[in-house]
DRENPA-3360 file (N, C-alpha, C; in nm, 2 decimals, always signed):
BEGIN
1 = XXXXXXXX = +0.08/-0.12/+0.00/+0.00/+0.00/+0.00/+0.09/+0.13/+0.00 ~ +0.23/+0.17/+0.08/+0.28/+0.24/+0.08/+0.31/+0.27/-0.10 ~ +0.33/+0.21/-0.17/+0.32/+0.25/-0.36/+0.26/+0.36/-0.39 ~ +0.15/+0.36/-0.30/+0.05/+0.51/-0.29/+0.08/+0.60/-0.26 ~ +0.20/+0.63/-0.23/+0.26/+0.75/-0.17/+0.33/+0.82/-0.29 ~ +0.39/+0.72/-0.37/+0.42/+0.75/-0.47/+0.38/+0.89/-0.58 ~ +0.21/+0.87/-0.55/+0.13/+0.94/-0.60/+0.11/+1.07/-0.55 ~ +0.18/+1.08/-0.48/+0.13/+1.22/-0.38/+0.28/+1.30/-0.41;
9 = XXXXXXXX = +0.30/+1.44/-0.51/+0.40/+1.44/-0.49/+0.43/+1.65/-0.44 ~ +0.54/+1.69/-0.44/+0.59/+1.77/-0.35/+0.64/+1.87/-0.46 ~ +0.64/+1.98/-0.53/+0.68/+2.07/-0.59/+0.67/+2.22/-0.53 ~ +0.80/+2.23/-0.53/+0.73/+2.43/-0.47/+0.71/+2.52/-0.59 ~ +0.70/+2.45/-0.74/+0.62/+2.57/-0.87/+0.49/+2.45/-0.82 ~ +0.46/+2.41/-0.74/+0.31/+2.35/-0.84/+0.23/+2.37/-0.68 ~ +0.15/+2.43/-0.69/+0.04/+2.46/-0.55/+0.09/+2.52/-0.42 ~ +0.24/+2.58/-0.47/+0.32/+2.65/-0.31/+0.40/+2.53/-0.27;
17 = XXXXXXXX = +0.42/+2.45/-0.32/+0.46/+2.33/-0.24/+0.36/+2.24/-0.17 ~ +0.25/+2.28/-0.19/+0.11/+2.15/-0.11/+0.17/+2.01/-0.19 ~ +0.11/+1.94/-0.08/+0.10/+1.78/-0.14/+0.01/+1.75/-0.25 ~ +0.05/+1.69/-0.37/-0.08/+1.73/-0.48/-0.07/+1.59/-0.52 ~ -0.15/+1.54/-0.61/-0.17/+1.42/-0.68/-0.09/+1.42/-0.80 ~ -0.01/+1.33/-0.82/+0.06/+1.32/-0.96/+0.10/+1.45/-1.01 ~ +0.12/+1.51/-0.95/+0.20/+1.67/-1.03/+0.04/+1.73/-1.07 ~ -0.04/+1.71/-1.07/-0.17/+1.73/-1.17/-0.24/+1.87/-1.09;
25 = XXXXXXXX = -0.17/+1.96/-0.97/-0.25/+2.05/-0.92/-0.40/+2.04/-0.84 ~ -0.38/+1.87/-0.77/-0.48/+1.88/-0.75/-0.46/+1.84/-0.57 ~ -0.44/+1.94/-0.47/-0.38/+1.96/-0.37/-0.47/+1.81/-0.27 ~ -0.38/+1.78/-0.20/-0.44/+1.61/-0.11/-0.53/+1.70/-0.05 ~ -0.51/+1.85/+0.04/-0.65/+1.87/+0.13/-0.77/+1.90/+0.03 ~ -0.78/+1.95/-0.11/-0.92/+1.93/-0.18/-0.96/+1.81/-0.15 ~ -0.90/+1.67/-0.19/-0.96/+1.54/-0.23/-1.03/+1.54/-0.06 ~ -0.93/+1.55/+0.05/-1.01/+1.57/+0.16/-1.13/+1.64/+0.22;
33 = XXXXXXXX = -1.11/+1.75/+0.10/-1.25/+1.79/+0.15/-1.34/+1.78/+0.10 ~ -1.33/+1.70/-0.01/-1.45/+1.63/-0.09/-1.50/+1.53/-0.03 ~ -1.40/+1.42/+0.01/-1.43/+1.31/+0.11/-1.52/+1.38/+0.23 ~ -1.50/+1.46/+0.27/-1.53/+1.47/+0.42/-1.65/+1.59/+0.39 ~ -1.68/+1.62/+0.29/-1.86/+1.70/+0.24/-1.94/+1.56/+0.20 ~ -1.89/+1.45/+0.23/-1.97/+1.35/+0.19/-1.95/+1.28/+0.09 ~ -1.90/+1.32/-0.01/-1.88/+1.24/-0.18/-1.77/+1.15/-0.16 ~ -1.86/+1.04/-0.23/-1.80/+0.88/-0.25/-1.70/+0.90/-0.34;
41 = XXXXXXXX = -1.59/+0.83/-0.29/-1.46/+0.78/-0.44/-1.52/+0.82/-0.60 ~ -1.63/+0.72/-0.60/-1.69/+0.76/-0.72/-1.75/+0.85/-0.78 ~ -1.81/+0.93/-0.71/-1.89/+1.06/-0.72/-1.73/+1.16/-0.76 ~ -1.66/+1.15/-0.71/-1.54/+1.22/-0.70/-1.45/+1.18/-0.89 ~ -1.47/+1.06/-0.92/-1.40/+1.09/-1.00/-1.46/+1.06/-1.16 ~ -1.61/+1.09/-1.12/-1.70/+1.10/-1.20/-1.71/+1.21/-1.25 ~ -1.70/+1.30/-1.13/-1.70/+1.47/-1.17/-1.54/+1.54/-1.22 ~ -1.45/+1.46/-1.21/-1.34/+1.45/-1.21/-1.24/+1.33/-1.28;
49 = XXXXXXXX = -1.28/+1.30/-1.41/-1.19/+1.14/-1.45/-1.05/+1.17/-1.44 ~ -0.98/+1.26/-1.45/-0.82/+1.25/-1.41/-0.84/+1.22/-1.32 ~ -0.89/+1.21/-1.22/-0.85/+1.13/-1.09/-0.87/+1.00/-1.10 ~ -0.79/+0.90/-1.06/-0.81/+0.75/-1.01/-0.87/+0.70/-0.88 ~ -0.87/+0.60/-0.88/-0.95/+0.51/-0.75/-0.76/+0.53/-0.65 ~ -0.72/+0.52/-0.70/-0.54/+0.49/-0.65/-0.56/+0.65/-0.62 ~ -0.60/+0.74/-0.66/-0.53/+0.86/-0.59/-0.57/+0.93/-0.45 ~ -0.72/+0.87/-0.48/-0.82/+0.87/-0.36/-0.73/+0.82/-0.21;
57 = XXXXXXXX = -0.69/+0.71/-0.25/-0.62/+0.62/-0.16/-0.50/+0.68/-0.08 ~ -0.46/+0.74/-0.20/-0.30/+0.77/-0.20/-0.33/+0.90/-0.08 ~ -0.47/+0.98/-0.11/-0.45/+1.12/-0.04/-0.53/+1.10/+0.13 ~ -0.59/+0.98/+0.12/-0.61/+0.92/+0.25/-0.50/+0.87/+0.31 ~ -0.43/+0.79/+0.22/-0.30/+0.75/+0.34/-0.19/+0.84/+0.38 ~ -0.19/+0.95/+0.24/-0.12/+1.05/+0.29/-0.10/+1.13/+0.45 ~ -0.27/+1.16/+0.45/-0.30/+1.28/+0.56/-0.34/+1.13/+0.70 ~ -0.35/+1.01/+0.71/-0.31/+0.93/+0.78/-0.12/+0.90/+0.85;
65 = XXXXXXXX = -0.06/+0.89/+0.72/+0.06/+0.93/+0.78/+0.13/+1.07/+0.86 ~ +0.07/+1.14/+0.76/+0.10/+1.32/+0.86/+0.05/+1.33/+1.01 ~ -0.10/+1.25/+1.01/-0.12/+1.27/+1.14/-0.08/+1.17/+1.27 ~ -0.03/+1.08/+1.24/+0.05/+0.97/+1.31/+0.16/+1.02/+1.36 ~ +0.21/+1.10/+1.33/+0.36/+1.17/+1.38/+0.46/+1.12/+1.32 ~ +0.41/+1.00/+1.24/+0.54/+0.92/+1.17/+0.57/+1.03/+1.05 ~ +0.71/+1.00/+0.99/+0.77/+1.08/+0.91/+0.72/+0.99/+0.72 ~ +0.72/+1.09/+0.68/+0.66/+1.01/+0.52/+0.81/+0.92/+0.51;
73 = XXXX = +0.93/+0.91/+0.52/+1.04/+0.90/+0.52/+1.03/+0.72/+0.59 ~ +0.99/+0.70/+0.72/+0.94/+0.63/+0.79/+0.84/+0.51/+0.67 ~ +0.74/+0.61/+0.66/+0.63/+0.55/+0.57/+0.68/+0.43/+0.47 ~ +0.77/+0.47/+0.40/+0.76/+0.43/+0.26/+0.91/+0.29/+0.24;
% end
């Protein structure tokens, strides 16, 4: 499952440096806050097909690792 991290990546030209999906500008806290207004995986990338079922994942395990105190470094 850590593979998914993969997906989450780190640029300071792309979003300030936020955590974003595949370089694609699409910052891990939006996907979270789509999750968390309610909307299913699917709904999400229905309204959205560049996203994957894997990115969903990816931005859930991300902000699960951040909040754990463990290091992404750790993580992977």
């Amino acid at each position: 499952m850590d593979n998914l991290l993969a997906r989450i990546t780190i640029n300071p030209d792309i979003c300030h440096g936020k955590p974003v999906i595949r370089n694609m500008r699409w910052p891990v806290e939006v996907i979270l806050d789509m999750l968390s207004a309610g909307m299913t995986t699917e709904e999400i990338i229905e309204d959205h097909p560049e996203l994957e079922k894997e990115d969903i994942m990816a931005a859930l395990r991300f902000a699960k690792i951040s909040v754990s105190g463990r290091s992404l470094a750790e993580a992977v």
